[in-house]
Each structure stands twice: as C-alpha cells, then as structure tokens.
C-alpha positions in Angstrom: 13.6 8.9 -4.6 15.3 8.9 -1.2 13.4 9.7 2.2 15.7 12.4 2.3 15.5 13.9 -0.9 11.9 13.9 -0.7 12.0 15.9 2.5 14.1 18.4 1.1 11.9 18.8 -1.8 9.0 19.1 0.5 9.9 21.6 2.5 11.0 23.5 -0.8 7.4 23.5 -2.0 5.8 24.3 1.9 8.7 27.2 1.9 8.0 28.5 -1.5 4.3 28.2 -1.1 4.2 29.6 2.6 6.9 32.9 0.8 4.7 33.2 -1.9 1.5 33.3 -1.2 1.7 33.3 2.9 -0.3 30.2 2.9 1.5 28.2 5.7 4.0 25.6 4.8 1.7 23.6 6.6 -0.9 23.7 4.5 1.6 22.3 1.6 3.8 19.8 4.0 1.3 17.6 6.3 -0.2 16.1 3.2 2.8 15.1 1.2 4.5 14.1 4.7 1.5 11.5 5.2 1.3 10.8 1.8 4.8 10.2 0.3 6.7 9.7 3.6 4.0 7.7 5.5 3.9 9.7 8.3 1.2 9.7 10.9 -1.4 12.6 10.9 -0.3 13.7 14.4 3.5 13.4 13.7 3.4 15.3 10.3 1.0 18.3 11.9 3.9 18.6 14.9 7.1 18.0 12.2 5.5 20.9 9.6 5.0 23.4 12.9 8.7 23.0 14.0 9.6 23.3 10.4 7.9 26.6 9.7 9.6 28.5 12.4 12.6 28.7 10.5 10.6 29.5 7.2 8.5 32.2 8.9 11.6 34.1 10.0 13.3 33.7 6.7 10.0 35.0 4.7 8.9 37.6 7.4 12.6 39.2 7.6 12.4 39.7 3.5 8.6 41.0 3.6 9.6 43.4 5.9 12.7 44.1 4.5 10.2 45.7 1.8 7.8 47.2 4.3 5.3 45.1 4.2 4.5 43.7 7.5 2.7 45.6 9.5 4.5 45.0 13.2 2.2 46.1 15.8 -0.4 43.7 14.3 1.9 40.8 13.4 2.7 41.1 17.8 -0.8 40.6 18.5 -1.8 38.0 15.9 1.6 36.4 17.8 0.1 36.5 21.2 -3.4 35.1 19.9 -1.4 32.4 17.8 0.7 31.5 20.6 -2.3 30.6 23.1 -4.1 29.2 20.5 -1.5 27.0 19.6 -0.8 26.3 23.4 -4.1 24.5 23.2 -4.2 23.5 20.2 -1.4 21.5 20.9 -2.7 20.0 23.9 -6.0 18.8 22.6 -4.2 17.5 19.4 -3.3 14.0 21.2 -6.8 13.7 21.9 -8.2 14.1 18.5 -8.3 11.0 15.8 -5.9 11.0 12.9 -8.5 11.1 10.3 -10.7 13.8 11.9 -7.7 16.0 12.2 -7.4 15.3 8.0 -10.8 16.6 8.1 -10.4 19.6 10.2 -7.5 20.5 7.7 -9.1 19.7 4.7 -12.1 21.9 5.8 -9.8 24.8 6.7 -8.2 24.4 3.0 -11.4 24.3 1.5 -13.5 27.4 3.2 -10.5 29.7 2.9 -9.9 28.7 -0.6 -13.7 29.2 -1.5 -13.4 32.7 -0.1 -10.4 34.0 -1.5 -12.0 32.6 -4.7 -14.8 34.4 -4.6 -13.1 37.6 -3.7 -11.5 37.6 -7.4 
C-alpha cells in the first residue's frame, strides 16, 4: 500500500471518527501516522493539527447546519483553544517524543474511562 494511499485512508478514519463522534482526528491520525508512515511523534502531532482545520470546518458547518452547535460557547472554547494551543505549541519542541506518546495515551485513556462510565 502506497504512502499516499495510506494517508488518504488515514485521514478518512481521523475525519470520520472526528464527524462522528467529535473525538479529534487527532486522536485517530498521530498514531497510525507514527505507526504505518514512520513519522516522528512531533511531526505527526503538527501534520494531524494542520489537517483537522479543514475537517473541523467541514464537520462543524454540517452540525450546525442541524442546529447543533451551540455558537457563543464554540467562540469561547476557540479563544481558550487558541492560547492554549499558542503554548502548547511552543513547549512541544521541548518535550521528548515518547513522553508526548504518553501524554496522549493518558488523555485517550482518562476520557475514555469516563465517558465509559457515564453509560
């Protein structure tokens, strides 16, 4: 299967699963970007983030298309997410490749447990 293919497909799966569910494409694309395109840690985190802009608009312009988005809140989340991601950004350099596969793994984990247990 060609690089290309593969990238295709995995932005497929981080679109669908970001659509779906509103997990972040992130979530879905850093691991199979390290994993089955041998990207670094650092370059897969900063290639998913541009690649979800796109996706975001696509999947927010369709949820609130249906009225679900609540617009006053997504602006403020957006000012929060924009400073955080400010620093985020500029720490990231500074932090190893496999505690950032940590930090993400842990991330994965707590929130799954919780939405798990809110069944």
């Amino acid at each position: 299967m060609g690089k290309n293919f593969k990238a295709i497909l995995i932005g497929l799966l981080g679109g669908l699963a970001g659509g779906l569910v509103g997990i972040g494409g992130g979530i879905i694309m850093v691991p199979l970007m390290v994993y089955s395109l041998d990207f670094s840690q650092h370059s897969a985190h900063a290639t998913s983030l541009a690649a979800i802009v796109p996706i975001s608009v696509i999947s927010a312009s369709i949820y609130s298309f249906y009225g679900n988005m609540e617009l006053n809140l997504a602006a403020l989340f957006a000012i929060g997410g924009i400073v955080g991601a400010y620093l985020g950004s500029a720490l990231m350099p500074h932090v190893k490749a496999n505690i950032l596969q940590r930090m993400l793994a842990i991330v994965v984990i707590a929130a799954s447990i919780r939405m798990g247990l809110d069944l």
